[in-house]
Phi, psi and omega in degrees: 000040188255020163205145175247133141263098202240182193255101166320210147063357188260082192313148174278107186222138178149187180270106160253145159241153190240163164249254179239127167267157205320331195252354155265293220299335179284332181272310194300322185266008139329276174342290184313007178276339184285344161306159182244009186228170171283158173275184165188130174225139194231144198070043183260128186268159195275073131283204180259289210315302192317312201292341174291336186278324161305323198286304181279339182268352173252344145286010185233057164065020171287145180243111179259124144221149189242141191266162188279004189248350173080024160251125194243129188225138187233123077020045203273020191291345190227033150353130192208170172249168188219134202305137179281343142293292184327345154301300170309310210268341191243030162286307193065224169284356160263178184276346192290341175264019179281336183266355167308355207263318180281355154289319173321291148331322151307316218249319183247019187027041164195160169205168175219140179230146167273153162317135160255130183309240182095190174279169206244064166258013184121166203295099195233088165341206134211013171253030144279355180273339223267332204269318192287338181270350163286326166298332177294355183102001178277139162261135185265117157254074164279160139292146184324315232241007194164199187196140185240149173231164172205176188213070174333298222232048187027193225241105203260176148325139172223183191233093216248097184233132169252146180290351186204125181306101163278180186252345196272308169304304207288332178322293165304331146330303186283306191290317157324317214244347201265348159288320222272125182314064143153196216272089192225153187229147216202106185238141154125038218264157176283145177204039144338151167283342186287351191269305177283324182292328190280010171276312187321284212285324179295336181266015184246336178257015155086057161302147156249100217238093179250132150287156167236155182288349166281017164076037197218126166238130208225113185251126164242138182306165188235164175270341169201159188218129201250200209274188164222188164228096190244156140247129200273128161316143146310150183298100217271318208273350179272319170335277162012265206287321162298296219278354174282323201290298179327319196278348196270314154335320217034057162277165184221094174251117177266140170251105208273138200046024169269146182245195186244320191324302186269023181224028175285336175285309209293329214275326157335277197285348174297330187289291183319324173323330232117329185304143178244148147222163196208130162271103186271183172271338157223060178171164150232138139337109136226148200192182196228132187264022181131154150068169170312134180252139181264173204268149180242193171195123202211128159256126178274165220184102165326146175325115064202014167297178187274103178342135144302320168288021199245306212288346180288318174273345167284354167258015173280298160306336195287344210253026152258349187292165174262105157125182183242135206236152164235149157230144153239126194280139189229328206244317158239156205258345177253042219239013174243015172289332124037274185263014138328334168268337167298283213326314200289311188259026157119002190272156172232090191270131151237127175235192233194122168292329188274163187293101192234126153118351187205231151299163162260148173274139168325320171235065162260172179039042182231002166074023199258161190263136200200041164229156208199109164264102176263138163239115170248184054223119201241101203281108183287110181264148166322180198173146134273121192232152172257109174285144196267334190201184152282333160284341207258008194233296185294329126357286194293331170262001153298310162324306161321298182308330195258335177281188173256158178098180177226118195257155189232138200232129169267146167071015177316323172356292201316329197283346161296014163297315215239344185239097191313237328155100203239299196299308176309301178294354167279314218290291163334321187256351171091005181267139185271116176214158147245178238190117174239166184270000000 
């Protein structure tokens, strides 16, 4: 699959369903390690990320099976440690075994991480997982090739304060601390909805877990903890990403297990786009009705803000838009390489080190560039593109999907991170493409 050739200019209409999302479902079947019984985790979609998380957790002796029905049951009774090449080699490009440690620490009193890979969208350090597992009592060794830890005297409780809600920090928190000896407390924490479903599955394997609305989450540890049975929230980023593609197409797509609670910011603004939706009872609607699409104006944002992964395929749609739209980036500082390739194909991006469109944001006066002036309505011609990340790949290819001519799109790989059966479902939707190894 490393390359699509596809045919623009044909709106997308039809039906997708999504499954569970990427950014729960990689943490959850984490989560299972801390059990002393098996899990069943349900709507776990067939990805690149799952099977690398599948991959490292059966080196460490979990027995996974995952059914063509999206129920996935992880085994932790034999819980084992595993040669730290064989870690390096099934990690791959992902960040996901840094939440591997504090179960690990627990359950093997050691863990091991390879350097990590990830998408290239701005800086996402590990030495705040590194700092947080020392308060728990972890010892940091690195190595050339990673860093070992170990927990002499196990894992007591902390007092946990973050400079920024990550969503990666607060994980680690919660997967650390619910073992963990006395009382920890964790203020400045992320409350993703994807953030509340893994307390949901941590207070079910008899967790002790309260949130507060000031954003201070509180644990008190428990001495042992047993499997679960969950349905994973739906993919919020798969939603998305249909529903930018139906508006830029001026396409009518429905997205089948997408909801509206946890797509209430996106779908404001999508409505303010131009954009139309119909809330079904397992699904939404979305399509595009007609007429001028309007210019916007958007700053990304933690929950209960507008997703960073949301604003990379809508601006695709935006460069259809009438008028001049800005986006501002908050959450990553490098997330607009993107569009070098619109540009390429007739769009007119501009970006800007300063904080255009609002507040000023943490990476201001840091020179990164991380605002966005789009101006439409702008006619997309084919192009050969490389995808750059996975949300900025899924993108380049709704862009392809939307011009006139035929673009040949490379490194399609990436987009099987985050997006299941990616090729069927365009297929499903009526986009003319073929598709070479």
């Amino acid at each position: 699959m490393s390359q699509i050739t596809v045919t623009g200019g044909k709106p997308l209409v039809g039906r997708v369903d999504i499954k569970g999302a990427k950014n729960l479902v990689t943490k959850a079947m984490v989560a299972a390690l801390l059990g002393n019984t098996a899990s069943v985790l349900k709507d776990v979609p067939k990805i690149s990320d799952v099977e690398v998380v599948s991959r490292l957790l059966q080196l460490h002796g979990v027995i996974i099976n995952h059914g063509d029905d999206g129920v996935m049951t992880l085994d932790p009774s034999n819980v084992e440690s595993a040669r730290m090449v064989d870690i390096d080699a099934h990690a791959g490009s992902s960040r996901i075994p840094i939440l591997f440690c504090g179960p690990l620490l627990h359950r093997l009193g050691e863990a091991f991480i390879p350097d990590l890979g990830g998408c290239h969208i701005g800086d996402r350090p590990i030495d705040f997982h590194l700092e947080v597992l020392r308060n728990f009592g972890a010892v940091i060794e690195k190595l050339p090739n990673g860093t070992r830890m170990s927990a002499p005297d196990g894992l007591k409780g902390a007092k946990v304060s973050l400079p920024y809600p990550s969503v990666g920090a607060t994980e680690q928190v919660l997967l650390t601390s619910v073992l963990a000896e006395g009382i920890t407390e964790l203020s400045g924490a992320a409350i993703e909805p994807e953030i509340m479903d893994l307390i949901a599955i941590l207070q079910k394997m008899g967790a002790v877990i309260s949130v507060d609305t000031d954003r201070v989450i509180r644990v008190e540890g428990v001495e042992k903890m047993r499997g679960y049975s969950h349905r994973a929230l739906f993919d919020r980023n798969e939603a998305a990403s249909w529903a930018a593609a139906a508006l830029a197409t001026n396409g009518d797509i429905f997205v089948g297990g997408a909801r509206q609670p946890e797509m209430m910011t996106f779908l404001n603004v999508f409505r303010k786009v131009g954009g139309a939706f119909e809330i079904e009872d397992d699904g939404i609607r979305f399509y595009h009705p007609g007429g001028e699409l309007n210019p916007v104006v958007i700053e990304t944002d933690v929950h209960p803000g507008f997703m960073t992964d949301w604003q990379q395929p809508l601006v695709v749609a935006l460069t259809q838009a009438k008028g001049l739209s800005i986006v501002h980036e908050t959450v990553y500082e490098n997330r607009f390489g993107f569009t070098d390739a619109l540009n390429d194909m007739g769009a007119q991006i501009q970006i800007y080190r300063e904080c255009l469109g609002g507040n000023p944001c943490r990476f201001g006066q840091r020179n990164f560039y991380h605002s966005a002036v789009i101006s439409g309505p702008t006619k997309l011609k084919a192009a050969d593109i490389r995808v750059p990340d996975l949300r900025g790949g899924f993108s380049h290819m709704v862009a392809a999907l939307a011009a006139e001519g035929t673009s040949h799109v490379s490194n399609v790989q990436l987009i099987s991170r985050g997006y299941e059966h990616f090729l069927d479902k365009l297929a499903a939707l009526g986009a003319d493409f073929s598709y070479t190894e």
